[in-house]
C-alpha positions in Angstrom: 17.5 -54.8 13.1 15.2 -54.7 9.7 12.4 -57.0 10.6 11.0 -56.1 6.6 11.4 -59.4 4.7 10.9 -61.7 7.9 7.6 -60.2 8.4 6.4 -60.4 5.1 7.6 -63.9 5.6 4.9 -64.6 8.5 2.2 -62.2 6.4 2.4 -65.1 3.7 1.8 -67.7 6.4 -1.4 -66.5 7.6 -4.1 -68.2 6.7 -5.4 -71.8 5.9 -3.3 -74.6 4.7 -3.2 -78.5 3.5 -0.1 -80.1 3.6 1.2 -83.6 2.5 4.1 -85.2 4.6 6.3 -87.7 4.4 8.2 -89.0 7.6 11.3 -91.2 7.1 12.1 -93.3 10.1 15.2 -94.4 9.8 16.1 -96.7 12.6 12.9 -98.6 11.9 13.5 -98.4 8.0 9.7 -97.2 7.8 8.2 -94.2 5.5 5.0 -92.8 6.7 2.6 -90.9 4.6 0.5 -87.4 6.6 -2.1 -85.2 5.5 -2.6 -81.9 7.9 -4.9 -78.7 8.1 -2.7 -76.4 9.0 -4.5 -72.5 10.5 -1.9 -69.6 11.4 -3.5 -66.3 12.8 -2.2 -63.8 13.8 -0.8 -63.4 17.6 -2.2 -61.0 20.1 -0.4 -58.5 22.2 -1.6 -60.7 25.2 -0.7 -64.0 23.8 2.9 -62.5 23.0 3.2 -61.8 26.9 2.0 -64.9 27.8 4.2 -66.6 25.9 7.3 -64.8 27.3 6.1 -65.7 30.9 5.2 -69.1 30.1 8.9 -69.5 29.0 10.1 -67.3 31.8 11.9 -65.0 29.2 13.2 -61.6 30.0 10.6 -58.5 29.1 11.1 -57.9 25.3 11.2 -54.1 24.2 9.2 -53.6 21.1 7.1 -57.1 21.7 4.3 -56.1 19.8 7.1 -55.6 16.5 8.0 -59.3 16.5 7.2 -62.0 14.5 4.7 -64.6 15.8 1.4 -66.6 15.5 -0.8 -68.3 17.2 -2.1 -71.9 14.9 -4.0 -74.8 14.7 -4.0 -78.0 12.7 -5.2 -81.4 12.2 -3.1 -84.5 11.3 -4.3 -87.7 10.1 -1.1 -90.5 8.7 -2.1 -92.9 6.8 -2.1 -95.0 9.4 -4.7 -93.5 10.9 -3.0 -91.7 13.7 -4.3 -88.7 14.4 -3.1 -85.5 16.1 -4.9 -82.2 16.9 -2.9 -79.6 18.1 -3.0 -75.6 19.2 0.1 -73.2 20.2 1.6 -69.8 20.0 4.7 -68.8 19.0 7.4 -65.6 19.2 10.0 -64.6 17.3 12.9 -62.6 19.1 15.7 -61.8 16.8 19.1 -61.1 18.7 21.7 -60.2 16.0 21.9 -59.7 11.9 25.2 -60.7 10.4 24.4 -59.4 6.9 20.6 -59.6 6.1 20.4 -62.6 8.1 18.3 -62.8 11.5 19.0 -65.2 14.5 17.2 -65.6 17.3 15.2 -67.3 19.8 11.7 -68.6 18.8 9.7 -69.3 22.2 6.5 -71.6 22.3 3.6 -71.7 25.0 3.7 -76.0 23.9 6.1 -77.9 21.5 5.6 -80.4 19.3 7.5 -83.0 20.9 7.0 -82.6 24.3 3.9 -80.8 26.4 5.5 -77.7 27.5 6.7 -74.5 26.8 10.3 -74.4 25.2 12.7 -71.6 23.7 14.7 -72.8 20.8 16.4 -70.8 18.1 15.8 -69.8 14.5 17.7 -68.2 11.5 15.9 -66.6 8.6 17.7 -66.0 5.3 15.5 -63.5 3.7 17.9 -64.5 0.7 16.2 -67.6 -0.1 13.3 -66.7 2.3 14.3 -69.7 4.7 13.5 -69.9 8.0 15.3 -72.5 10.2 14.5 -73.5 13.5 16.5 -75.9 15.7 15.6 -77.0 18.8 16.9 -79.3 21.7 14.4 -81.9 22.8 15.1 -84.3 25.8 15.5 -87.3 23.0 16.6 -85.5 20.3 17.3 -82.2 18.3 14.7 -81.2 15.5 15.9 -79.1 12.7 12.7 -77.6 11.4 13.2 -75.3 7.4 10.5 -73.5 6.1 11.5 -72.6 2.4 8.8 -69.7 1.1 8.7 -70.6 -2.0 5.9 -67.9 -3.1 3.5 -66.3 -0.9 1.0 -69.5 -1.4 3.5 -72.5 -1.6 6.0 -73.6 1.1 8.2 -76.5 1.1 9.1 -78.2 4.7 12.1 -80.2 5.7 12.6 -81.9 9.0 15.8 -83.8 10.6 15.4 -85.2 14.1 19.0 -86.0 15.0 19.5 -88.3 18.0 20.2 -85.9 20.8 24.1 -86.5 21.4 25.6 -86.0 24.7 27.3 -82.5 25.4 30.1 -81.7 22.7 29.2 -84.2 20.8 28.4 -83.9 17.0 24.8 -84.2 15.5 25.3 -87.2 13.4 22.8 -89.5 13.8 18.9 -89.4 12.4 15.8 -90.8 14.0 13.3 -89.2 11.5 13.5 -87.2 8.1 10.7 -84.9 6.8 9.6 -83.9 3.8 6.7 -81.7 3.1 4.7 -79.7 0.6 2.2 -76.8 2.0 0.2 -74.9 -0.4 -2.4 -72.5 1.1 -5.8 -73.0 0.4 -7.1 -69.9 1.7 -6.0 -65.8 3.0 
């Protein structure tokens, strides 16, 4: 697997960042506004293991050749709600079909919920998107980060209703929309 554009992908992420949100709730019919300071460093061989165990994953040749980080950031909404959270992350790619990468991207804590969680990503080194979808108890978030240049990223995220088994993905509880510019290497 060539793992060239997806890590220059994650080089361009390291670093400082400031992003502005906006969340769309759409059963409530309510837009929120979110400011964040976003810090993504660089994983270490010991957090990449940790992460596999914390996810109970199989043993991963070549871990220290996969994609990951660890971050930080800070959120305030502009309702004054305010979130502080750290993880790590892994990137295991499982097949190419073409240029693009699938695979499963683990976490030591998810955004949703307060555990580890193995979801899956795609990365289109074609428009240098990375999508990452991943099953919650309540629902499903669909998570794109578009690279726009090595200092600018645009976010997109669709939490769908999880739907019962076999069922389509058709219904939205939040949409996403975000602008990250990095403010720092």
């Amino acid at each position: 697997m060539d793992l060239t554009d997806i890590t220059y992908f994650f080089d361009c992420c390291m670093g400082q960042w400031s992003i502005e949100r906006t969340y769309h709730y759409v059963p409530q019919q309510q837009i929120e506004r979110s400011h964040t300071d976003f810090r993504v460093d660089a994983i270490t061989p010991e957090l990449r293991r940790k992460v596999l165990a914390d996810n109970g994953y199989d043993p991963v040749d070549n871990i220290d050749s996969l994609p990951g980080f660890q971050l930080a950031f800070h959120t305030v909404s502009d309702k004054g709600d305010q979130v502080t959270q750290q993880l790590r992350a892994l990137f295991v790619p499982k097949q190419q079909e073409g240029s693009v990468l699938r695979g499963d991207y683990l976490r030591d804590r998810a955004y949703e919920e307060d555990r580890p969680i193995v979801s899956s990503f795609t990365y289109d080194p074609s428009n240098r998107e990375l999508i990452m979808t991943t099953p919650y108890t309540k629902v499903v978030s669909v998570d794109s980060i578009l690279l726009v240049n090595p200092t600018m990223r645009i976010r997109r995220i669709l939490n769908y209703v999880r739907p019962a088994a076999g069922e389509a993905m058709d219904t939205l509880a939040l949409v996403g929309f975000g602008v990250e510019q990095k403010v720092d290497g």
